[in-house]
C-alpha positions in Angstrom: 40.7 28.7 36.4 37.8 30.7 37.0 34.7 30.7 38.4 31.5 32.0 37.0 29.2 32.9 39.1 25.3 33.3 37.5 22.9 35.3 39.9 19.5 35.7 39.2 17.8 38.3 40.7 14.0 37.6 41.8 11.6 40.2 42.7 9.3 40.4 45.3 6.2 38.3 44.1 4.0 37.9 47.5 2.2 40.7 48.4 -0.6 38.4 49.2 -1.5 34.4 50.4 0.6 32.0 48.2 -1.5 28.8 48.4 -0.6 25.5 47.5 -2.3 24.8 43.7 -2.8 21.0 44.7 -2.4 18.5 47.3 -0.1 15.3 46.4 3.7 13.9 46.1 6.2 15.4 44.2 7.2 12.6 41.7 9.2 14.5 39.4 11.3 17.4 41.0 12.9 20.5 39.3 15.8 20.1 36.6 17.0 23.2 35.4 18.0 23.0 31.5 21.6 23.6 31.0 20.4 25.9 28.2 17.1 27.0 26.3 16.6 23.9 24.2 18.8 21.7 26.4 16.6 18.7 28.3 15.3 19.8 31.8 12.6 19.4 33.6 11.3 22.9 34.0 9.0 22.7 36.8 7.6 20.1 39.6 5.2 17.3 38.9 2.5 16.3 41.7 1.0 13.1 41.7 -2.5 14.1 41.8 -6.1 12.7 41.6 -8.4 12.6 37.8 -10.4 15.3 38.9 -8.6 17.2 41.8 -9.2 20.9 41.6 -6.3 23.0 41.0 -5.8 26.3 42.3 -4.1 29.7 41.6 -0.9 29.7 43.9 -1.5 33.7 44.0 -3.4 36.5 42.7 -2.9 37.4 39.0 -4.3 37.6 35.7 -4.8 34.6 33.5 -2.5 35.2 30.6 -3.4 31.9 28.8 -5.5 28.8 29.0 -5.4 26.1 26.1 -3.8 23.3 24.4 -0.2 23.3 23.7 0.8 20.5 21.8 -2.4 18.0 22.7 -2.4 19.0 26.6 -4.3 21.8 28.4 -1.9 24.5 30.1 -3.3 27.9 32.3 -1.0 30.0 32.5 -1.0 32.7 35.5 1.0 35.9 35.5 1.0 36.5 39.6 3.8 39.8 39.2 6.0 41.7 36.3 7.5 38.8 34.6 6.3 36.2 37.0 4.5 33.4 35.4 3.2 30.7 37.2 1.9 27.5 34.5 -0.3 24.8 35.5 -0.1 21.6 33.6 -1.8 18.4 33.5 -5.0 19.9 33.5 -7.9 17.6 32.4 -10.4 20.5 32.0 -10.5 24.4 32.4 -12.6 26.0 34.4 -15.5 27.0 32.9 -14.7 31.1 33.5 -11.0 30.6 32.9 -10.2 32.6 30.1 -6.9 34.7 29.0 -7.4 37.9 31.3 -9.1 36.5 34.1 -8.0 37.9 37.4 -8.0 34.8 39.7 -7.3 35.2 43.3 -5.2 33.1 45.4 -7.2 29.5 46.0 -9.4 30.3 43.0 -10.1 27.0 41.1 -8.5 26.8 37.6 -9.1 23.4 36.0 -9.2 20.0 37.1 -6.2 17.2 37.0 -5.4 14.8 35.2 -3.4 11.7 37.1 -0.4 14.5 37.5 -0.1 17.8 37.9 2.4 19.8 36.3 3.5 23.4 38.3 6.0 25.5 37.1 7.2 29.1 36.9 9.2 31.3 34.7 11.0 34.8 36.0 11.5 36.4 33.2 13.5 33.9 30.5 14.6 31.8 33.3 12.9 29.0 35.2 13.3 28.6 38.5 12.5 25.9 41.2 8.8 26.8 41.7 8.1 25.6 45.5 10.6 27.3 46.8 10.5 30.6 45.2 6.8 31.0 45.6 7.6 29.6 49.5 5.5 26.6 50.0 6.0 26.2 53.5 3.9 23.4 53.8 6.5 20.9 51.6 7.8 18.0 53.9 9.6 15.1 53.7 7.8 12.1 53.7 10.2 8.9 53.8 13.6 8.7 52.2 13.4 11.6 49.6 9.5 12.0 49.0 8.4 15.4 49.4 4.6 16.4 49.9 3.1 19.2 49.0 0.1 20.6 50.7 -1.5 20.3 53.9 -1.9 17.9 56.5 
């Protein structure tokens, strides 16, 4: 028998503050597909307020902002390869556009009743608080984790 072992090699995304985009309970934590088109759930979902503002984790360009199948999406490229997507979104920000440079805590849209974070190196999706380094994620309770301050 053998075993396969799959690394994934991330590059070095922080150069700057890594914020966190919105404050509220995970609800829905990472899945990773088993393939491309195998079911997953490719990022984290954060309970969140109608209205909440969400923020760019990191500094980076806005690579896309718009609807994708009847929701809104902005999409944030924070390093080569690195994208960051915010989902969920109720509205955009007014100067949110595809090639916006957004600094970490910049406002991008507003939320909807969850928020949707996720990010992509490369092809592959990975868990998204810990590779952009939360490190204000607790546990709350048996198996609730919290993401932002406080």
């Amino acid at each position: 028998m053998s075993l396969a072992l799959q690394v994934l090699v991330l590059p070095a995304v922080v150069v700057g503050a890594v914020v966190v985009p919105i404050d509220g309970e995970v609800i829905r934590r990472f899945d990773r597909p088993q393939c491309t088109y195998c079911p997953g759930h490719r990022g984290v979902t954060i309970d969140s307020r109608d209205g909440d503002e969400i923020v760019a984790v990191a500094g980076g360009v806005v690579s896309f902002a718009g609807k994708v199948g009847g929701r809104q999406y902005v999409v944030q490229s924070i390093a080569p390869g690195v994208r960051v997507t915010y989902g969920g979104v109720r509205a955009i920000a007014l100067n949110v556009q595809q090639g916006l440079w957004a600094d970490a805590g910049d406002v991008l849209a507003l939320a909807d009743e969850d928020t949707y974070l996720g990010v992509r190196v490369g092809d592959q999706y990975v868990e998204p608080l810990g590779f952009l380094g939360l490190g204000r994620v607790r546990l709350r309770g048996s198996a609730h984790v919290v993401v932002g301050s406080g």
